[in-house]
N, CA, C and O of each residue as an XYZ file, in Angstrom:
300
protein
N      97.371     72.196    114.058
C      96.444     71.277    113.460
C      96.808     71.119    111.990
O      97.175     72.058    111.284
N      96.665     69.740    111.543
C      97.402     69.683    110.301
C      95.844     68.942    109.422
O      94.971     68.208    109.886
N      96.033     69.590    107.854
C      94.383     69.592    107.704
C      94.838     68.984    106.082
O      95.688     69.512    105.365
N      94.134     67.909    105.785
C      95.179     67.205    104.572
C      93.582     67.573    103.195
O      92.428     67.356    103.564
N      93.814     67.991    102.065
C      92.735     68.767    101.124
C      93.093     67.568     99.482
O      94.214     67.173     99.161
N      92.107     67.329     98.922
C      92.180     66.783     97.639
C      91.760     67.796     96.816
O      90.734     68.399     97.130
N      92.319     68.077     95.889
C      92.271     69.283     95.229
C      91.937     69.053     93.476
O      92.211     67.941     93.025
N      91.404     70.013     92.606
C      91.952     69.724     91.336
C      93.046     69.963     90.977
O      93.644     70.760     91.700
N      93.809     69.424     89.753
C      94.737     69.953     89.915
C      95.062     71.442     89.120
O      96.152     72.014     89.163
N      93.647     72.009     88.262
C      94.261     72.735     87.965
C      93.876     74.091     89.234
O      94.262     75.257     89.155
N      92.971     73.447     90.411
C      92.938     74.583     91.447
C      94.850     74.331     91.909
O      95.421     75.407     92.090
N      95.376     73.592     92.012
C      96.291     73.470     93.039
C      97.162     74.055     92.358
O      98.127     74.322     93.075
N      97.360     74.548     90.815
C      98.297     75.092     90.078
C      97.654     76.515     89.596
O      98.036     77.064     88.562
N      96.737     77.009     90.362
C      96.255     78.195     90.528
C      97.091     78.709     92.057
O      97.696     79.765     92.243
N      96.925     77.827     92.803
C      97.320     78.377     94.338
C      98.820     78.420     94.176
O      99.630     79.127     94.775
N      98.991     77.634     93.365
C     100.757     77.566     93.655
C     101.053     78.432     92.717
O     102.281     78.436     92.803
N     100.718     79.355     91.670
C     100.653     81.102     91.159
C     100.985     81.744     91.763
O     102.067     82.259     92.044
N      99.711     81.803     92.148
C      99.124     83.360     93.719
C     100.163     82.990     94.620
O     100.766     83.948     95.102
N     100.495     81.969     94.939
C     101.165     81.827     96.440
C     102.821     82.413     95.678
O     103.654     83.039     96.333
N     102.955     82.120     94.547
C     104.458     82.538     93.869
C     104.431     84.097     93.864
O     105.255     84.992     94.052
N     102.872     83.995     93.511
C     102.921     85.758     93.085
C     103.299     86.646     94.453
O     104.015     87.627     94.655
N     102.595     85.943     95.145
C     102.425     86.912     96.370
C     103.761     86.771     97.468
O     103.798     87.222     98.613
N     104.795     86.034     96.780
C     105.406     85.405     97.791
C     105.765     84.939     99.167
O     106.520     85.348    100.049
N     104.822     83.786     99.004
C     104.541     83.494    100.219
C     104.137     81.088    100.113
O     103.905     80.394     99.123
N     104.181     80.938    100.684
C     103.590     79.389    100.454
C     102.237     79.084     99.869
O     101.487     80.049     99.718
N     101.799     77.866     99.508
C     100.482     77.535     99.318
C      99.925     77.393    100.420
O      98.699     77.466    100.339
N     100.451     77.165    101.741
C      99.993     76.659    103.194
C      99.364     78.241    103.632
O      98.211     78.519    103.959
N     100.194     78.868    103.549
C     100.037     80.253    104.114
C      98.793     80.855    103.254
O      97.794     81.250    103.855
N      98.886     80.927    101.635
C      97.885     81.247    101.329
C      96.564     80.555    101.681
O      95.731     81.160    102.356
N      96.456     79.945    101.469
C      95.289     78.983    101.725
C      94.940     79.229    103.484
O      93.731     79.367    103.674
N      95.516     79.278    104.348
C      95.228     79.789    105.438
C      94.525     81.329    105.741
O      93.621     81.696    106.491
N      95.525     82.119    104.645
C      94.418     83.441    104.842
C      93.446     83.063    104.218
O      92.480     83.168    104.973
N      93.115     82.641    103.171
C      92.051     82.785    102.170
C      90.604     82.140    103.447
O      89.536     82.675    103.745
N      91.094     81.102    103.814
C      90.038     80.674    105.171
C      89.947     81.121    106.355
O      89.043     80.827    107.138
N      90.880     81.869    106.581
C      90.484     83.057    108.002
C      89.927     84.390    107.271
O      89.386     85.261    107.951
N      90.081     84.541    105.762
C      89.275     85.654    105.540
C      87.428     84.990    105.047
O      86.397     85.662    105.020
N      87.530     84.094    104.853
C      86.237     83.567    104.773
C      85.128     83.105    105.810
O      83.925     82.934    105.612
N      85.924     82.938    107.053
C      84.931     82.499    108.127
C      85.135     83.704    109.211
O      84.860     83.618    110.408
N      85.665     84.826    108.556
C      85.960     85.831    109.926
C      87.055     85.539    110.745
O      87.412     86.375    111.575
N      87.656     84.439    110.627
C      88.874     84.628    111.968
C      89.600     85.561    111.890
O      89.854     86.110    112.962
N      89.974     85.899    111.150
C      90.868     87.643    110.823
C      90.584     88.962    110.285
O      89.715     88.852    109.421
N      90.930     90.067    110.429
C      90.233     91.083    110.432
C      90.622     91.259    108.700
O      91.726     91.134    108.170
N      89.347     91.578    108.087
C      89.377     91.685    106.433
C      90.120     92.524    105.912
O      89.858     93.713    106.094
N      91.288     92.132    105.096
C      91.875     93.790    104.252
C      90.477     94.585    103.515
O      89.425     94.183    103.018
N      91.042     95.781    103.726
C      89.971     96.913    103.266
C      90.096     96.458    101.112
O      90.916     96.048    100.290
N      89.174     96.750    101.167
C      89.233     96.724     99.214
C      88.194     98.009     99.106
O      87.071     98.281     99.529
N      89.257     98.672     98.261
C      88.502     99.708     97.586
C      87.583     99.522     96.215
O      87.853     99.429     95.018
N      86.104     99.513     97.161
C      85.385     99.339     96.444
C      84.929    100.431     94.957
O      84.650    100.006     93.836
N      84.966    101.744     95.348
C      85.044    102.456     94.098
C      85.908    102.294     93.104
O      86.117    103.289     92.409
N      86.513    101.228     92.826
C      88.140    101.317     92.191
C      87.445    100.772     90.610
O      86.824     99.746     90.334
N      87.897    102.056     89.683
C      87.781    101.941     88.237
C      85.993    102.873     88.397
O      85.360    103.147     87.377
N      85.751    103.033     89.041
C      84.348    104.299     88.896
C      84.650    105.240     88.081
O      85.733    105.825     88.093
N      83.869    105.432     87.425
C      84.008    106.822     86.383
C      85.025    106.160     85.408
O      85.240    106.808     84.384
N      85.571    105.188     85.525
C      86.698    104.982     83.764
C      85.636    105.072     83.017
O      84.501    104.684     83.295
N      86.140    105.776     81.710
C      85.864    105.766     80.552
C      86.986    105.084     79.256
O      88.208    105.147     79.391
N      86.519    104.644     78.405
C      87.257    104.526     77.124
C      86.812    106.034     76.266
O      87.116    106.320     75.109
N      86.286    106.571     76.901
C      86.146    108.271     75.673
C      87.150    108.740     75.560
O      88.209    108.353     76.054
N      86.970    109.587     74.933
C      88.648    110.576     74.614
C      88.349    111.679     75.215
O      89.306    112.447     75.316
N      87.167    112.115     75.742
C      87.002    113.584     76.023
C      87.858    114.092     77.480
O      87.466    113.377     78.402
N      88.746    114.955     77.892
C      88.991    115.201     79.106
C      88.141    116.741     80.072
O      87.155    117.454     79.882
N      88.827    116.672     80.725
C      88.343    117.828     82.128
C      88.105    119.064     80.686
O      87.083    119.635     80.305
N      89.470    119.118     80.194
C      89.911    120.697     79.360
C      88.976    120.594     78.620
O      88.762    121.673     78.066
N      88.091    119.589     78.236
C      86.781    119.661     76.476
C      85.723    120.229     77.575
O      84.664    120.447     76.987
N      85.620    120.564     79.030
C      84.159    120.893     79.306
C      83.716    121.859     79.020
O      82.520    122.032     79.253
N      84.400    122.774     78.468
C      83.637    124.309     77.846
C      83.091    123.545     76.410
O      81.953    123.888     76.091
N      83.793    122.499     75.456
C      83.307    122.434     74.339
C      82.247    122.144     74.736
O      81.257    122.835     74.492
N      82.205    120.843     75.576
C      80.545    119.876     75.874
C      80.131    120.938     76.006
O      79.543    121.379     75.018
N      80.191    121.545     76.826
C      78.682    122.449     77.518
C      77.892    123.000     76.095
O      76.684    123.074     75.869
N      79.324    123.436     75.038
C      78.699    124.479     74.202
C      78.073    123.493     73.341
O      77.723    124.182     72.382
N      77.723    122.316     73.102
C      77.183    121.207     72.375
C      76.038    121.035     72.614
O      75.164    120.576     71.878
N      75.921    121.679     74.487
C      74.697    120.904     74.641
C      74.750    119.812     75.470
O      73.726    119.182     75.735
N      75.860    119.505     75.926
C      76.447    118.622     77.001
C      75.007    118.782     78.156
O      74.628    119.918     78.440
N      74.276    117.527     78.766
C      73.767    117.609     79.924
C      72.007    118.383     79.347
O      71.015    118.227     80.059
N      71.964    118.886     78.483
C      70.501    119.523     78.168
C      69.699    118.304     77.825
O      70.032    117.627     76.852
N      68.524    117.937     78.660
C      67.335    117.066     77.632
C      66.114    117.627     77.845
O      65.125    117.200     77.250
């Protein structure tokens, strides 16, 4: 089935990125992107915890004797 789309153009120079990035076509991308949207294909997993716990602090694992002795966790 051949399925003809009017696009913007700066969506269509987004797809033709991703489709570079990922190497693969704009046809192909655009095909998963709509079998992952209506269910026809089984969903890649995404790890949802991903970036949990980042910090920008400086403190690591080795400062937990300092925290504690600070007072780390007491209210």
């Amino acid at each position: 089935m051949s399925v003809t789309l009017d696009l913007p153009d700066e969506m269509l120079a987004a797809l033709q990125a991703e489709a570079e990035r990922r190497q693969m076509t704009v046809e192909e991308l655009i095909a998963e992107s709509v079998s992952e949207h209506v269910g026809a294909a089984p969903r890649r997993r995404q790890f949802a915890l991903a970036g949990v716990g980042s910090s920008t602090g400086i403190r690591f694992a080795r400062d937990a004797d300092e925290l504690l002795a600070e007072g780390f966790g007491r209210d």
